[in-house]
C-alpha positions as CSV (number, residue, x, y, z in Angstrom):
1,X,0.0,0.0,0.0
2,X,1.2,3.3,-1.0
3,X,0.4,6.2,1.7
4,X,-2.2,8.6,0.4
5,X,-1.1,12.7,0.3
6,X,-4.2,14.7,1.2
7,X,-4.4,17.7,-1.1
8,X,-5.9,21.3,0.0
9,X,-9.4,19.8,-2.1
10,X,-9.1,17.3,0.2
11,X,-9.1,18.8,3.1
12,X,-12.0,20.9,1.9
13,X,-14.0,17.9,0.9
14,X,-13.2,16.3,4.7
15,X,-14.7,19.6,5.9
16,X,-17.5,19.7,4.3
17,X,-18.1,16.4,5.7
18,X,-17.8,18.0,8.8
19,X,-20.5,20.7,8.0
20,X,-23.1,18.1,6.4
21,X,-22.9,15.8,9.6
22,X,-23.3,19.2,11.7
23,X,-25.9,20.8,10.1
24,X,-28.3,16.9,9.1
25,X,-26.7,14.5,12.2
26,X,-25.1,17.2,14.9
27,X,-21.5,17.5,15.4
28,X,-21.8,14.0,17.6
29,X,-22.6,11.5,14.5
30,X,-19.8,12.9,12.5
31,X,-17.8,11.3,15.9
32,X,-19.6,8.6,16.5
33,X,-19.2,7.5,12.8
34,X,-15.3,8.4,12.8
35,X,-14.6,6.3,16.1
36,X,-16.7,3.5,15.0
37,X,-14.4,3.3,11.7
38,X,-11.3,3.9,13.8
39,X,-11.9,1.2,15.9
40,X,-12.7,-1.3,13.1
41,X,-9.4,-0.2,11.1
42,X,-6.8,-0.6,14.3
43,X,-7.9,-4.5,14.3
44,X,-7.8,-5.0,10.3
45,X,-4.7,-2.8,10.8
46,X,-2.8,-3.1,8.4
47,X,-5.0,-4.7,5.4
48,X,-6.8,-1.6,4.7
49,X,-6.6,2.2,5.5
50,X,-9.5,4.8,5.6
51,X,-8.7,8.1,4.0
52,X,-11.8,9.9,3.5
53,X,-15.8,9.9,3.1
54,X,-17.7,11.8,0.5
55,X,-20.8,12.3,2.0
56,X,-24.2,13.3,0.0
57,X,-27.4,13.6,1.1
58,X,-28.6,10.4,-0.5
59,X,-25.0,8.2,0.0
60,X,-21.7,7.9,1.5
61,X,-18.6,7.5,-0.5
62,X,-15.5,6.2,1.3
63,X,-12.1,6.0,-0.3
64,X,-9.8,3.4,1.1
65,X,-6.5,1.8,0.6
66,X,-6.9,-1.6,0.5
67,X,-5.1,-5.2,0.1
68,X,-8.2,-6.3,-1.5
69,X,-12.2,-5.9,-1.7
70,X,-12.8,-8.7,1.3
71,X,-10.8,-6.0,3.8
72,X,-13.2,-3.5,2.9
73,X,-16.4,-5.7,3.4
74,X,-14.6,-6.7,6.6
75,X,-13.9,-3.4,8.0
76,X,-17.7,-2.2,7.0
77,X,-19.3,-5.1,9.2
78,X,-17.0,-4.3,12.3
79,X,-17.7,-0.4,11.9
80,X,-21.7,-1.1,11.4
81,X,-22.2,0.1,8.2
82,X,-23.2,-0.9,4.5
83,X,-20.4,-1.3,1.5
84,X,-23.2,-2.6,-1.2
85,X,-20.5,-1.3,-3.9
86,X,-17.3,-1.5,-4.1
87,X,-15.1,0.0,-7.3
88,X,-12.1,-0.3,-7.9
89,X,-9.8,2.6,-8.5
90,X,-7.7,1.9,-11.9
91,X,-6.4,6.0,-12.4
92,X,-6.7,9.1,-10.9
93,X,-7.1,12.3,-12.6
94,X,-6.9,15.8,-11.7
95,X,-5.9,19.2,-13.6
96,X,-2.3,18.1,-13.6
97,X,-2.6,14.9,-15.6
98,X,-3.1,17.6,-18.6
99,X,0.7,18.9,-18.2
100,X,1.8,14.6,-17.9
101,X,2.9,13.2,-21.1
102,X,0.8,10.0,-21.1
């Protein structure tokens, strides 16, 4: 597994996260939620990693690091909470891949 590098969008998309859980759930789910997860990753510890959620009104995205899609389903049943899709990443793109040659 490759560490992840959170970029300033990042962080922006992690506060928002914040802000939806505040304003629909109270500042107490957004912890709840997190500690849950936390707790699940230090015994899967270290088959998959937790970066960050999307979160929408509707759904929850969460971007892991993963040895495969079983530690995922794994750390979802131990935290309490649904992983009906799980998509594997094959590329990343972002306004620098127009300046890369390939």
């Amino acid at each position: 597994m490759k560490p992840a590098i959170l970029r300033p969008q990042a962080l922006r998309d992690q506060q928002g996260e914040v802000r939806y859980y505040r304003e629909k759930g109270g500042t107490r789910l957004a912890v709840e939620v997190a500690k849950a997860s936390n707790e699940a990753l230090d015994k899967l510890a270290p088959k998959v990693q937790w970066i960050h959620s999307y979160v929408t009104p509707s759904k929850t995205f969460c971007i892991y690091l993963a040895e495969n899609e079983d530690a995922i389903r794994k750390h979802a049943e131990l935290s309490g909470f649904p992983a009906n899709t799980i998509t594997p990443i094959t590329r990343v793109i972002d306004p620098t891949s127009a300046e890369r040659p390939y």
